[in-house]
N, C-alpha and C positions, 0 to 999 in steps of 0.2 A: 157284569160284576168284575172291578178289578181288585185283587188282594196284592198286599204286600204283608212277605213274611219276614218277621223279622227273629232272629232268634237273642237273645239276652234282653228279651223287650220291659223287665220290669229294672234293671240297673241302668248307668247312668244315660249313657249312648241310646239306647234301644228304646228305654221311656222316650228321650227325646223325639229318635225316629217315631216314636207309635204315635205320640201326640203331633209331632210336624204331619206323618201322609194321611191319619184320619184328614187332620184338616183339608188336606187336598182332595177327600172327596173317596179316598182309598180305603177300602175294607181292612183292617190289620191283625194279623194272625198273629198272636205272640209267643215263642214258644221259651220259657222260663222255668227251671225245675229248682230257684233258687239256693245253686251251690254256692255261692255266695256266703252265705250261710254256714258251708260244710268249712269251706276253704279259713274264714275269718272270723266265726263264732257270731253266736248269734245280736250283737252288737252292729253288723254288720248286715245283717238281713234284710234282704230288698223286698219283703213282701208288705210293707208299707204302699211300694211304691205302686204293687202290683192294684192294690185293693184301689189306690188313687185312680190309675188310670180305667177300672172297670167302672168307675162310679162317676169319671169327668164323659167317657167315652159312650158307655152306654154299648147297645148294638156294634156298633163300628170297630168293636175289639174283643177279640173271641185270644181267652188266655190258654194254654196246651201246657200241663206242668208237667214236661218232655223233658226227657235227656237226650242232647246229642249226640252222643256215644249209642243208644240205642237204635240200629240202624233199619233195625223194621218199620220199630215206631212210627218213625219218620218216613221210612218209605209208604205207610201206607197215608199217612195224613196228605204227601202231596197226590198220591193217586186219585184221591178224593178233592183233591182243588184244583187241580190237573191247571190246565191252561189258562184258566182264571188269574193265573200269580202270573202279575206283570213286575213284580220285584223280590231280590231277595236281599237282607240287609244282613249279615252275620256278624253279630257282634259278641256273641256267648265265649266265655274262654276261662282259661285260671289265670289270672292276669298278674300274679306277683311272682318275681325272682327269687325271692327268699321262699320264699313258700313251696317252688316247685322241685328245689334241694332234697325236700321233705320225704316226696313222695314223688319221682319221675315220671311211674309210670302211667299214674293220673293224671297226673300234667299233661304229657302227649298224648295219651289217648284223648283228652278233653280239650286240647289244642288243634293238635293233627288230625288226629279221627275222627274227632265230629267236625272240623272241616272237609272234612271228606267227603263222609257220610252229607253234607250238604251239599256239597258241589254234585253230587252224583246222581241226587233226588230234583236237583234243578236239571242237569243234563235231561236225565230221563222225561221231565214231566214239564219242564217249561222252560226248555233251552233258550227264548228268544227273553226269559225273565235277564235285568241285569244283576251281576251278582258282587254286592259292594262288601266287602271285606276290611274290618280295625284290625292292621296289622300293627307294629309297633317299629318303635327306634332300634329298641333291639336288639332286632338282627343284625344292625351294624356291629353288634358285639362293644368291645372294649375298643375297636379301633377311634374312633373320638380322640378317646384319651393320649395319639401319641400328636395331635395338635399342636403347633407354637401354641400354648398359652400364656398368657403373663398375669402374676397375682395385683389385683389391685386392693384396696383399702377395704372392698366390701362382694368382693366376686374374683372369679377369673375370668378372664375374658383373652378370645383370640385377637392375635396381631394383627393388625390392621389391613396390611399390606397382602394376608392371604386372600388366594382365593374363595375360602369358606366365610368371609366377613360378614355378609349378608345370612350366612348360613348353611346348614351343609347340606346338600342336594343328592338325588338321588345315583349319582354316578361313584358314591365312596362304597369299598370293595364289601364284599359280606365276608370273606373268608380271611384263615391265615389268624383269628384272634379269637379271644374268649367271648363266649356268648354270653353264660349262664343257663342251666338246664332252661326255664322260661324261655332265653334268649331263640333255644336251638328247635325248642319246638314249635314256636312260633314263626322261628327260619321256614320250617317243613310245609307249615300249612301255608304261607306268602308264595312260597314256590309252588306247589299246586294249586294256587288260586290263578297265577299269572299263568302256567300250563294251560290249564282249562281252557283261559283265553286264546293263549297261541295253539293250543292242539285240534281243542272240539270246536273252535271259533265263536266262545261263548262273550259274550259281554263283562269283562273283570275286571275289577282295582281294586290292588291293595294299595288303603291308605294307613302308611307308616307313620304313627301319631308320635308326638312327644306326650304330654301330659294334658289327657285330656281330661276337661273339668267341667265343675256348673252345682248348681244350687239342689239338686236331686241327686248326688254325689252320696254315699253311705259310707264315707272314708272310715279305715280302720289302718291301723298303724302300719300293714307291710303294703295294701293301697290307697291311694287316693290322698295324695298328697297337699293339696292345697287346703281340701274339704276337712281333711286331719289336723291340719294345721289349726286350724279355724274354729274345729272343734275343741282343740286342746287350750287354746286360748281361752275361749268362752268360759269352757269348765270347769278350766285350774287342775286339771289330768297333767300328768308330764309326759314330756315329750323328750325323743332322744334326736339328736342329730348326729348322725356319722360321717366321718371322716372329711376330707378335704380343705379343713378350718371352718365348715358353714359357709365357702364360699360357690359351693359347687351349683350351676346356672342353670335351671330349665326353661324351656320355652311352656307355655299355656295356653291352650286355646278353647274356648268354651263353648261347651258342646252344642248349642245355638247357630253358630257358625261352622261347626263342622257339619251338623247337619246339611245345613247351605250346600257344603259341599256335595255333599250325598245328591242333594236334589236336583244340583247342574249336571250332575254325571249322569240322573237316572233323565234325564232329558234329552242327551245328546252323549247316550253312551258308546266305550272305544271297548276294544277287546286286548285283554291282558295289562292292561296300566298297572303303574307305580307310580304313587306320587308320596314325598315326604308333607306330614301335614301337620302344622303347630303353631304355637301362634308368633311363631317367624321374630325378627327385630322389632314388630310392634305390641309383643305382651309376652317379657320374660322376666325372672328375677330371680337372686340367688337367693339359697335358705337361709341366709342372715337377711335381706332384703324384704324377702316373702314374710319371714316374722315381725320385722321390724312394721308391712303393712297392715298386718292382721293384727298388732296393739297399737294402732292409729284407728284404724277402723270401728275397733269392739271397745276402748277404752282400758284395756286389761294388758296384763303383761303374765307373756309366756313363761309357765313354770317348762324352763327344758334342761339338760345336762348335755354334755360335750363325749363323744368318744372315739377317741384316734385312726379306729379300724373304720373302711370305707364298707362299704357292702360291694360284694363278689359280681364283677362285673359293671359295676355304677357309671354312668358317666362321669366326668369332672365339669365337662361345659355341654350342653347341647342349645343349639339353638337352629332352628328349621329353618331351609330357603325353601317356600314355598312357589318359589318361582315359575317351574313347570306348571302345576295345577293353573295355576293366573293367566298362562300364556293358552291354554286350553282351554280355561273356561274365565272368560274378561268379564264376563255379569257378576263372578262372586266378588263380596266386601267383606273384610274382617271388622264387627262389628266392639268387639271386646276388647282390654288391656286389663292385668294382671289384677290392677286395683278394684275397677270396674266388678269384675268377679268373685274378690272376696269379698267386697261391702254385698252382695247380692247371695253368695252365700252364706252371710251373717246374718242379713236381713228375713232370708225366707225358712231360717231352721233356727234363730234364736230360741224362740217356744218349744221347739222341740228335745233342744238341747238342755234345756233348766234344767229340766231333773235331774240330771246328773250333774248339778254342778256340784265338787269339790268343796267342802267345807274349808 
């Protein structure tokens, strides 16, 4: 029997991995206590997703409504599957910046500590499992933001002439800038994922995502930005955009294709990676751009309002060179672009979203 455990297996990332390694033939433990929920109101609650995958999976997905942070818990569930887990996928986390302002010390405990509390339960119990880690942008902090940028008509965009043109890679500094509480604990748990690696000589990579997305996305207003987008459209909800004039650039990569990623790595895994991982120069757009796709796509037009304050810590441009990951693993393709995505999430949650359309 081989398990792979994943933990945030009913949101967006983690559905994907559970329904990618069933298919591969893999048992998938999923371990979901839906704070999701706690963090974005219940608007936001992934136990949709959870009941989808018990009922496409059958057998081949045993759900654990675990907390991370609960370090017995978990220690006893791996004692119990002991060497069986030929993978571990962590994707559980509080994933929004605004949010963790709120309340820090839940944020890192549910950042940092239950990554811990994972890596520790892999060491013990199935050190030769690899241990793939969604870190994020960032921990780059605000440094981004002091980029040549230049405004163009509908984005900013960097100078040509940089070397970040393709993207920025994983050699820009983590320190010396503003993170945001989110930013800082999620620094904490990147860096003991790569430790592991380099210390106990475990199998690690943090991949440092930009915006990752996809059609099983639960977007609510402080995450899940495109799927929010998308949703606001449809619904005639408003939406707010801060600061940067709506020109401020993310990359996108859909979780389809990050998985990929997951799967080259669990194939031919290294110890202690980093790779920056997004959907690079081939699937980005700015939030005038991203809206302008999503009332082409849905036929509607976004109720949104304008407000001059950026949010603490925001990038102004981000755009991933995925470059290293490619040069280490040449079988992955980026199968998506930005548009590609949001027709696809319009398409598979229109029905879902009616009912709350907006009079």
């Amino acid at each position: 029997m081989s398990i792979a455990v994943i933990t945030g297996s009913a949101g967006l990332i983690g559905s994907e991995a559970t329904s990618f390694f069933a298919s591969q033939g893999l048992d998938v433990v999923g371990i979901d206590n839906d704070m999701r929920s706690h963090f974005f109101g219940a608007e936001a609650s992934n136990a949709w997703n959870q009941q989808r995958l018990k009922s496409e999976l059958g057998s081949a997905y045993c759900h654990c409504n675990f907390d991370i942070r609960d370090a017995g818990r978990i220690n006893r569930l791996f004692a119990e599957l002991g060497k069986n887990v030929s993978l571990v996928i962590h994707t559980a986390a509080q994933p929004s910046h605004d949010w963790a302002a709120r309340d820090p010390n839940l944020d890192f405990s549910v950042n940092a500590l239950g990554t811990l509390n994972m890596l520790e339960v892999t060491r013990q119990y199935c050190p030769d499992a690899p241990f793939i880690f969604t870190s994020t942008n960032k921990v780059y902090g605000d440094r981004p933001n002091l980029l040549p940028l230049i405004e163009l008509d509908t984005r900013w965009e960097i100078d040509p002439t940089h070397e970040y043109w393709e993207g920025i890679d994983e050699r820009m500094s983590i320190d010396q800038t503003l993170h945001s509480v989110f930013g800082a604990s999620k620094v904490a748990a990147d860096v003991m994922v790569q430790e592991y690696g380099r210390y106990f000589g475990m199998k690690t990579a943090c991949f440092r995502g930009g915006c990752l997305t996809g059609p099983n996305h639960s977007g609510a207003q402080l995450h899940g930005f495109l799927a929010y987008l998308m949703r606001c459209t449809v619904t005639g909800r408003p939406y707010t955009v801060f600061g940067y004039r709506g020109k401020q650039v993310r990359d996108n990569i859909h979780c389809a294709d990050l998985i990929d990623c997951f799967y080259e790595f669990f194939r031919n895994p290294r110890s202690g990676e980093v790779y920056n991982i997004g959907g690079g120069r081939a699937s980005n757009a700015s939030m005038m751009e991203a809206i302008q796709i999503c009332e082409e796509v849905s036929g509607r037009k976004l109720n949104y309002t304008y407000k001059e304050d950026n949010r603490t810590g925001d990038h102004i441009w981000w755009i991933s060179d995925t470059s290293k990951f490619s040069q280490h693993y040449p079988g992955w393709n980026q199968r998506y672009d930005v548009t590609a995505i949001l027709q696809q999430i319009f398409e598979n949650n229109l029905d879902r979203w009616a009912v709350e359309e907006v009079a």
